[in-house]
Every structure is written in C-alpha cells, then in structure tokens.
N, CA and C of each residue as an Amber inpcrd file, in Angstrom:
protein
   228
   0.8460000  -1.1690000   0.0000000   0.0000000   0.0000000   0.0000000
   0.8940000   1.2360000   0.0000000   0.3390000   2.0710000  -0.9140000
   1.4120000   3.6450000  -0.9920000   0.4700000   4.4880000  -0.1140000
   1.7980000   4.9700000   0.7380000   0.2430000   5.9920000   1.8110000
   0.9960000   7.1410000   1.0980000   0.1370000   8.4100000   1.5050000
   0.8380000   9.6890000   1.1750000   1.9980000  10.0950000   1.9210000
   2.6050000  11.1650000   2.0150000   4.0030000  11.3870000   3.0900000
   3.3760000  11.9100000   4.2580000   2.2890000  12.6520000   4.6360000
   1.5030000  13.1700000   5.1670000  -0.0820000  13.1230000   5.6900000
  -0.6740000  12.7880000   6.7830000  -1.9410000  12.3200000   7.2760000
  -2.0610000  13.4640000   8.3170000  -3.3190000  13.8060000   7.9490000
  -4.2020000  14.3410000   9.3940000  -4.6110000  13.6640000  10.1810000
  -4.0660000  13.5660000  11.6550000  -5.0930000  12.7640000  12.7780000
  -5.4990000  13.6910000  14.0350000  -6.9100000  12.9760000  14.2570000
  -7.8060000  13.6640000  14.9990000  -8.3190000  12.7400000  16.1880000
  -8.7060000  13.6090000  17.0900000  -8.9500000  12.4060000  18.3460000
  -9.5890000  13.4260000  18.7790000 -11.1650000  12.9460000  19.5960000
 -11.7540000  13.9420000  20.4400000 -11.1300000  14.2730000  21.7960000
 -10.2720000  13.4670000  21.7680000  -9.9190000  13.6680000  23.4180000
  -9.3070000  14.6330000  23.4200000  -8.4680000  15.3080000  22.5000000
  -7.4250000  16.2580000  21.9500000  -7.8140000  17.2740000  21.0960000
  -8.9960000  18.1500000  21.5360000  -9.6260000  18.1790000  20.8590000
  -9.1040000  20.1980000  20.4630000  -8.4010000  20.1440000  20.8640000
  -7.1060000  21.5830000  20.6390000  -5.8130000  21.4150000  19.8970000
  -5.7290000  19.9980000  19.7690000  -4.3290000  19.3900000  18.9020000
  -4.9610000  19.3240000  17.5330000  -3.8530000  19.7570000  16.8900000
  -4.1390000  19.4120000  15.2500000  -2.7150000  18.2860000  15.2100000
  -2.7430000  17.1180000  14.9340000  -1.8910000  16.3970000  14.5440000
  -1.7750000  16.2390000  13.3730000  -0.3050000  15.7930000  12.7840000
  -0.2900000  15.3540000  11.7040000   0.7920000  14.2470000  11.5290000
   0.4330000  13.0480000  10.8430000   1.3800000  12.1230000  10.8820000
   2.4540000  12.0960000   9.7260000   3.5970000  12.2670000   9.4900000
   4.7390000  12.0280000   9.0350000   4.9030000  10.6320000   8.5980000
   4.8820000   9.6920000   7.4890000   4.5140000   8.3470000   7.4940000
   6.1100000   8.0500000   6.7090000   7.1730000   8.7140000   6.4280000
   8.0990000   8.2910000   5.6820000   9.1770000   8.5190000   6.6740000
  10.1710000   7.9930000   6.5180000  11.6760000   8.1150000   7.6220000
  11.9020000   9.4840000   7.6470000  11.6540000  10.1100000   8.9030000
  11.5690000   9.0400000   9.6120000  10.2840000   9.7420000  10.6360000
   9.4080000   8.5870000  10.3130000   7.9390000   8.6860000  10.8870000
   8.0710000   9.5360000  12.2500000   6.6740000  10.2020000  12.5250000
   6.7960000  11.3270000  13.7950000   5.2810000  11.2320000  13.5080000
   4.4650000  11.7000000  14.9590000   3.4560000  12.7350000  15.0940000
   3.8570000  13.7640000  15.5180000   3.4800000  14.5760000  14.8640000
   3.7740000  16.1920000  15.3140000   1.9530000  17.0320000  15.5490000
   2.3160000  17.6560000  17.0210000   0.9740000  18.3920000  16.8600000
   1.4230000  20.2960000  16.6280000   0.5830000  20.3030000  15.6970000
   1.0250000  21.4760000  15.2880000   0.7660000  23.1200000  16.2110000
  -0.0080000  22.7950000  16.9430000  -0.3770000  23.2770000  18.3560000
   0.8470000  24.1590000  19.1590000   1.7210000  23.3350000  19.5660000
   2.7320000  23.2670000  20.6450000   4.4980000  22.7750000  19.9300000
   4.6590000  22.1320000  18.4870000   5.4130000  21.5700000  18.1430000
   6.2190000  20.7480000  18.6990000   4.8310000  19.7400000  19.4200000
   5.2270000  18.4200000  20.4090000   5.3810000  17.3300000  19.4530000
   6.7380000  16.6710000  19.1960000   6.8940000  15.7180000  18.5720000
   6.9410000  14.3670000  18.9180000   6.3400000  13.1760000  18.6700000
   6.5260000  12.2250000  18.8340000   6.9690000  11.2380000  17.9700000
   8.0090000  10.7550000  18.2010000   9.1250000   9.7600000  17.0890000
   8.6730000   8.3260000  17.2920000   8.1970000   8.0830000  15.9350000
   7.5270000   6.3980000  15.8690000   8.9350000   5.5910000  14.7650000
  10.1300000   5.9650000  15.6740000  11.3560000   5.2310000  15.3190000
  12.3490000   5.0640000  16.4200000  13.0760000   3.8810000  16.2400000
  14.3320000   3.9950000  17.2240000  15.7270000   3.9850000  16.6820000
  16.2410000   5.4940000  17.4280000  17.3100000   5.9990000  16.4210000
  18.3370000   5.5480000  17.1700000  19.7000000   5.3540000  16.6480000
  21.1460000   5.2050000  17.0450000  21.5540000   6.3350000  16.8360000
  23.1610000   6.8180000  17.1620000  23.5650000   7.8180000  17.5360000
  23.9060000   8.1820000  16.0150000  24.4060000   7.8170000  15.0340000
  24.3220000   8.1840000  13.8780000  23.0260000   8.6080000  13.5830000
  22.0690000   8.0150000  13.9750000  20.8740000   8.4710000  13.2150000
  20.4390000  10.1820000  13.7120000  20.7370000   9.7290000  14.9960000
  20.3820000  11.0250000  15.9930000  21.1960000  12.4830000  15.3660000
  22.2680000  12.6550000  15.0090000  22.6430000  13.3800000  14.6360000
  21.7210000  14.1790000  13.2540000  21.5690000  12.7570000  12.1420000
  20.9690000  13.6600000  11.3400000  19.8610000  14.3740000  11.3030000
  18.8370000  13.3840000  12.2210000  17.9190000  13.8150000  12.6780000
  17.7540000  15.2540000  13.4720000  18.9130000  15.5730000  13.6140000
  18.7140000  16.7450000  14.1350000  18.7520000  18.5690000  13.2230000
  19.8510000  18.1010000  12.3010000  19.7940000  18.6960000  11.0050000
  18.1170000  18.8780000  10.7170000  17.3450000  18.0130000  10.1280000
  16.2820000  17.7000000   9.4130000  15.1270000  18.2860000  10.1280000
  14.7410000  18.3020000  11.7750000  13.4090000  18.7080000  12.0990000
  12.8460000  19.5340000  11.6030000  14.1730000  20.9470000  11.5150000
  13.3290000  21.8260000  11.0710000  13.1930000  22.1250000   9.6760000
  13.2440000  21.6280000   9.0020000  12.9410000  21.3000000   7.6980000
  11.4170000  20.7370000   7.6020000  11.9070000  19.5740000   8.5390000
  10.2950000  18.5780000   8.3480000   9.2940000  19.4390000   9.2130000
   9.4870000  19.5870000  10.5130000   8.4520000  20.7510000  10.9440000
   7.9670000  21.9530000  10.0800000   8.8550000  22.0870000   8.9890000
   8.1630000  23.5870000   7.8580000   7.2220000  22.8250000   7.1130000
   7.5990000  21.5330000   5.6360000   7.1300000  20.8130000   5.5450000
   6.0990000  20.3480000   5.9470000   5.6870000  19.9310000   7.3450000
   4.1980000  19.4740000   7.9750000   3.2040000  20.8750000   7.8040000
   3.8290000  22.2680000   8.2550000   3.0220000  23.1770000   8.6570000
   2.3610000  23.8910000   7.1310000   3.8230000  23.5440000   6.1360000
   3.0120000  23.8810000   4.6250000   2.2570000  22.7810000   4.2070000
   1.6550000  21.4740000   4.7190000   1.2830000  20.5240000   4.0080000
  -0.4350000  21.1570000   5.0700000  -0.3670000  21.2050000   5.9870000
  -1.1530000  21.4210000   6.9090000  -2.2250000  22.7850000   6.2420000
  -1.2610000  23.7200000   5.9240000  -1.4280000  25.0100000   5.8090000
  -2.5440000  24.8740000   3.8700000  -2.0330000  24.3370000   3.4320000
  -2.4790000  23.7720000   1.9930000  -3.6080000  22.9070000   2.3380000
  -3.5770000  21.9110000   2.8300000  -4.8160000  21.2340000   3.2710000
  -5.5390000  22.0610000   3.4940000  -5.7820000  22.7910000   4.8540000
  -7.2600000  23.8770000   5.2560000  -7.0720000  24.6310000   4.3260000
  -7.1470000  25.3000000   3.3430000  -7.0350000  25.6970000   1.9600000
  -7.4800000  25.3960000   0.9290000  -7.6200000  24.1600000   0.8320000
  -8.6030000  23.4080000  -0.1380000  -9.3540000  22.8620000   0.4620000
 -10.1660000  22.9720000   1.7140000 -11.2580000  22.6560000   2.2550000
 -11.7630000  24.4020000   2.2690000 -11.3040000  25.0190000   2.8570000
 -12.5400000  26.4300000   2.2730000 -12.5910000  26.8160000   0.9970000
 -11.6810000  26.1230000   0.0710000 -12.1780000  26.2460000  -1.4640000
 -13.6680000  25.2970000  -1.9920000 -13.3540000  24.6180000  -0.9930000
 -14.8190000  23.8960000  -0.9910000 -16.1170000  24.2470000  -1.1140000
C-alpha cells in the first residue's frame, strides 16, 4: 500500500491538537499546536545526529502541508 508522506489525525480527546502524521523516515506525530513531537522510530547515535539537522525542515514541511490542506477545504 502507498500511503501519502503526510496524514491528518484527529482524536476527540485532543480536541485543541491538530496532529499530523509524518509516514516516511523518519515517521513522527507532530501536533502542530505546541510543536510536540513524537518519534515512531528507534534511532542510534548516527541516526540522531541527522535527525537533528532535518526537524526543522520537516516541521516547515508538515506546517506547509497542513497550511495547503485547510485551503482546499474552504475552497470547498
């Protein structure tokens, strides 16, 4: 199955979080709220490094994918 690079998730319990899931390496929920990240990987110290380069890249990334989404729902 090909998912997209990018998913909206929603939960009533959270109901002030906008999440969005990151589904490619290296997978994260990020709520766009607070820029609370949660890493659905386990990194080694090589990995950790690059990973650190990259957030803020991928945190721009989520917030323009985010930002484009509600965008074509009030074009609606």
């Amino acid at each position: 199955m090909n998912l997209p690079k990018f998913l909206i998730g929603d939960n009533t319990e959270y109901n002030s979080a906008i999440f969005v899931i990151h589904t490619e390496f290296p997978r994260f929920i990020i709520n766009l709220v607070d820029d609370e990240i949660e890493w659905l990987e386990d990194f080694d110290g090589a990995d950790q490094e690059e990973l650190e380069t990259q957030v803020a890249v991928l945190i721009e990334e989520t917030s323009a994918f985010y930002d484009s989404e509600m965008e074509s729902y009030k074009e609606d």
